[in-house]
C-alpha positions in Angstrom: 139.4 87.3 113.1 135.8 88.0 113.3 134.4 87.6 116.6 130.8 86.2 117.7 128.2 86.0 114.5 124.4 84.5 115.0 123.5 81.4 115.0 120.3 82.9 114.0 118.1 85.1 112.7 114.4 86.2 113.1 112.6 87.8 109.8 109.1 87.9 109.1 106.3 90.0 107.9 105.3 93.7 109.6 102.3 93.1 112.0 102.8 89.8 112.3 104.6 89.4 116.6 108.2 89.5 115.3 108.9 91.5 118.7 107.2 89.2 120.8 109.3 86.0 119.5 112.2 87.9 119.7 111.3 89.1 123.3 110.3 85.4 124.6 113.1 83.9 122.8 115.1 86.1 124.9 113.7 84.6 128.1 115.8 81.5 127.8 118.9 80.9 129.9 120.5 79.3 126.6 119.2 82.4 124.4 120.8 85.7 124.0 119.3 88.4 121.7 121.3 90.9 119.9 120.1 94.5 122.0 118.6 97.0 122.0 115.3 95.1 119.5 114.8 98.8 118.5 116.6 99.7 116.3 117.4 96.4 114.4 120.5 95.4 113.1 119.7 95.5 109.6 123.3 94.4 108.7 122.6 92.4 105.5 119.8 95.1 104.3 121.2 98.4 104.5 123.9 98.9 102.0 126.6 101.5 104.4 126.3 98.7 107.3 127.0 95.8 104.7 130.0 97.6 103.2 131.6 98.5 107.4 131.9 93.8 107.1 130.7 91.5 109.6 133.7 92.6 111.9 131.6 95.5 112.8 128.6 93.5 112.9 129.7 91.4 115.3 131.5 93.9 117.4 128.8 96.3 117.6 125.6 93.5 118.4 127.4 90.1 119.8 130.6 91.5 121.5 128.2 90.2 125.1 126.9 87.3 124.4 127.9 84.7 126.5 130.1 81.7 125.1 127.5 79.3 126.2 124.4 80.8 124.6 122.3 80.7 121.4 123.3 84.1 119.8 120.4 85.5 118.1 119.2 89.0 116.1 115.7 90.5 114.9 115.5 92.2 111.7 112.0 92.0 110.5 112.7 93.2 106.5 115.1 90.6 105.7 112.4 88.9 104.7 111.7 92.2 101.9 115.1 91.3 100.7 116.5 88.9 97.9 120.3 90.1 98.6 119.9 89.9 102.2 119.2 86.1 101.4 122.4 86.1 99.0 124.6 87.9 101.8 122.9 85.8 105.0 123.6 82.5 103.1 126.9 83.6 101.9 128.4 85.0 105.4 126.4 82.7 107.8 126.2 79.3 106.0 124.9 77.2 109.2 122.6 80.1 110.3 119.0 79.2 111.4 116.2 81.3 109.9 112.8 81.6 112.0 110.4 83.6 109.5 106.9 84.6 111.0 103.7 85.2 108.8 100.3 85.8 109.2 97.5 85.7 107.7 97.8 88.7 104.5 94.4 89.6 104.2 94.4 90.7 108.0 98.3 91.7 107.6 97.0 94.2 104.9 94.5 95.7 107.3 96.5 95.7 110.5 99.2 97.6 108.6 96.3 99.8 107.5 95.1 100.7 111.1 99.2 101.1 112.3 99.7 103.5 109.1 96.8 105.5 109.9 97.4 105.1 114.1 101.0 106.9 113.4 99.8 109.8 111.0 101.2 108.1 107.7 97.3 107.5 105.9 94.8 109.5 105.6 93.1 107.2 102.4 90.2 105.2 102.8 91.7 101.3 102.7 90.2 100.8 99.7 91.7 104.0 98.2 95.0 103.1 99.8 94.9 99.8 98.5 94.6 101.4 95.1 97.2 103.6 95.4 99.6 101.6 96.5 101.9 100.8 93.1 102.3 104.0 92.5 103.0 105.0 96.6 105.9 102.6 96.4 107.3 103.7 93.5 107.4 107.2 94.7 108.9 106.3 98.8 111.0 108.8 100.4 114.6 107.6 101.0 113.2 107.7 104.8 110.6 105.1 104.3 112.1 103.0 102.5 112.2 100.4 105.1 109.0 101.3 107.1 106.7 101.0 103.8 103.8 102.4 105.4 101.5 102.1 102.4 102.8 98.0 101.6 99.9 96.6 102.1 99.3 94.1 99.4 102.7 93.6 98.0 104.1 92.2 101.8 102.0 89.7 102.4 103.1 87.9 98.8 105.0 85.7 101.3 106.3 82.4 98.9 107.8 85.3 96.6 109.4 86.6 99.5 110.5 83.4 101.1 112.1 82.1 97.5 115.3 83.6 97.8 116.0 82.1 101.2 114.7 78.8 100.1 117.2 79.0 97.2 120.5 80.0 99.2 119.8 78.0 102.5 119.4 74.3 103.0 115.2 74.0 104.3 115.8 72.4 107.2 117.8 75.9 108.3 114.5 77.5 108.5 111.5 77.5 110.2 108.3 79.5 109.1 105.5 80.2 112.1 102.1 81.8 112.2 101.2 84.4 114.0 97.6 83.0 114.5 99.5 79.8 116.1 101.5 82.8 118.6 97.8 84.1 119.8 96.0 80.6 119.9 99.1 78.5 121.3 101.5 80.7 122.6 103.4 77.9 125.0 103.6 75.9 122.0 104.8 77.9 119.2 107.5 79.0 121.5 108.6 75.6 122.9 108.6 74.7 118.7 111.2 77.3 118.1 113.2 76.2 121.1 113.5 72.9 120.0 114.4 74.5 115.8 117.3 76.1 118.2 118.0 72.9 120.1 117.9 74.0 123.5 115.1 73.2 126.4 111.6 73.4 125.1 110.2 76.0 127.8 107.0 76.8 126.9 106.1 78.3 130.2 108.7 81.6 128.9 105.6 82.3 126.6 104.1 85.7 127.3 100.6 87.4 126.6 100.8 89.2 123.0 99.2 91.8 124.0 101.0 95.2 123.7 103.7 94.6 121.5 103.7 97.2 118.6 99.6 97.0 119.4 97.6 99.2 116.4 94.5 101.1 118.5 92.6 102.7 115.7 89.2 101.2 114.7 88.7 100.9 110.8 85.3 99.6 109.4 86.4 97.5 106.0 84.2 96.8 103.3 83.3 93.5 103.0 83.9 93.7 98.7 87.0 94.6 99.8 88.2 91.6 102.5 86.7 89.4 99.5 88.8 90.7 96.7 91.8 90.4 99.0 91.3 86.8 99.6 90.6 86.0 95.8 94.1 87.7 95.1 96.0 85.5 98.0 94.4 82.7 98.1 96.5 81.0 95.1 99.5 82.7 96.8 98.9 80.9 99.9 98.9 77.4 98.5 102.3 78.3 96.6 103.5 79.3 100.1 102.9 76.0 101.3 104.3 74.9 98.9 107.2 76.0 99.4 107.5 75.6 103.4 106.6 72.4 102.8 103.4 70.0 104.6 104.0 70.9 108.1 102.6 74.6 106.7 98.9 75.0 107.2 98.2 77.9 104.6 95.1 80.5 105.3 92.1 79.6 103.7 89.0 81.8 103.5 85.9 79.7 102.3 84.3 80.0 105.5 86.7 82.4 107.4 85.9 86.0 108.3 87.4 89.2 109.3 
């Protein structure tokens, strides 16, 4: 008999304070997190940990969590994966799904400065951006889950978010914004408590500073922050969309970078 599973799950896009939910979600008496964060499960993503069954899964990540806790794991690239959707839906049927997103246009340029930060671009951004098709096409078995060169194509978010939409009932998940972690912190968090249905403690909430942090100063070509926003903007309304009207998608007529 398989032992302890999670009651759920936290996906989202790279750059976007996956860690930092994970790590104040962890805070709560009623909330345990599968450990270490680093390296994530990736149970229903990688094909060799699929295929050892959810036996394994559970032994290896949930043999310590308490009986009377909220059992939770990170893996940010679910969210990259259609037949993690199939496979999450079809082994964890009453599993919560918290997804967090941010803003692509800055996404796209955060993941830029990280890429270049950790030795993996030496393009310009809008070289890079350019090159990116034909980057991904060509990715090193090692890579394949890092993407360092992803830019554009993982910030498509409602194209992403489909598959989970079509396996799992909605009101299973719950899609935040990372501009909503760095505004209102306390409240964000005390939103995902109350998804999870324990105590709303937004005082857990801690300063997002340092968490996978990018250091490296990139000037970016105004032409190019424009022609990023023409290309998600449409996207963005689809995302909403999808998520439904308590989604406030990114809009760019009088934002700036």
């Amino acid at each position: 008999m398989t032992g302890r599973l999670p009651d759920f799950i936290i996906g989202g896009a790279p750059r976007s304070g996956t860690t930092w939910l994970a790590t104040t979600l962890d805070r709560h008496p009623a909330i345990w997190m599968a450990k270490p964060l680093r390296p994530e499960p990736k149970f229903f993503l990688v094909e060799e940990l699929y295929a050892e069954g959810l036996d394994q899964y559970s032994a290896r990540w949930f043999a310590e969590a308490p009986d009377d806790t909220v059992v939770g794991e990170k893996s940010t690239n679910y969210l990259e994966s259609g037949s993690a959707a199939r496979r999450i839906a079809a082994d964890l049927p009453g599993v919560r799904m918290i997804f967090l997103l941010r803003d692509p246009v800055e996404r796209a340029i955060s993941n830029y400065r990280w890429s270049v930060m950790n030795g993996m671009e030496t393009e310009d951004l809008e070289t890079a951006l350019e090159l990116e098709d034909r980057r991904e096409a060509a990715l090193v078995p090692e890579l394949r889950y890092a993407r360092p060169h992803a830019y554009v194509s993982r910030g498509q978010y409602a194209e992403l978010l489909r598959p989970f939409y079509d396996h799992l009932p909605s009101e299973q998940i719950l899609v935040l914004r990372f501009e909503d972690l760095t505004a209102v912190p306390g409240a964000t968090t005390a939103h995902a408590h109350d998804f999870l249905g324990v105590e709303a403690r937004p005082d857990l909430a801690g300063p997002l500073e340092g968490f996978n942090a990018s250091t490296v100063s990139v000037e970016v070509d105004p032409d190019t922050i424009a022609r990023l926003r023409s290309h998600y903007e449409p996207l963005n309304r689809e995302l909403a969309a999808l998520v439904g009207p308590s989604f406030v998608p990114w809009t760019y007529e009088e934002s700036s970078l």
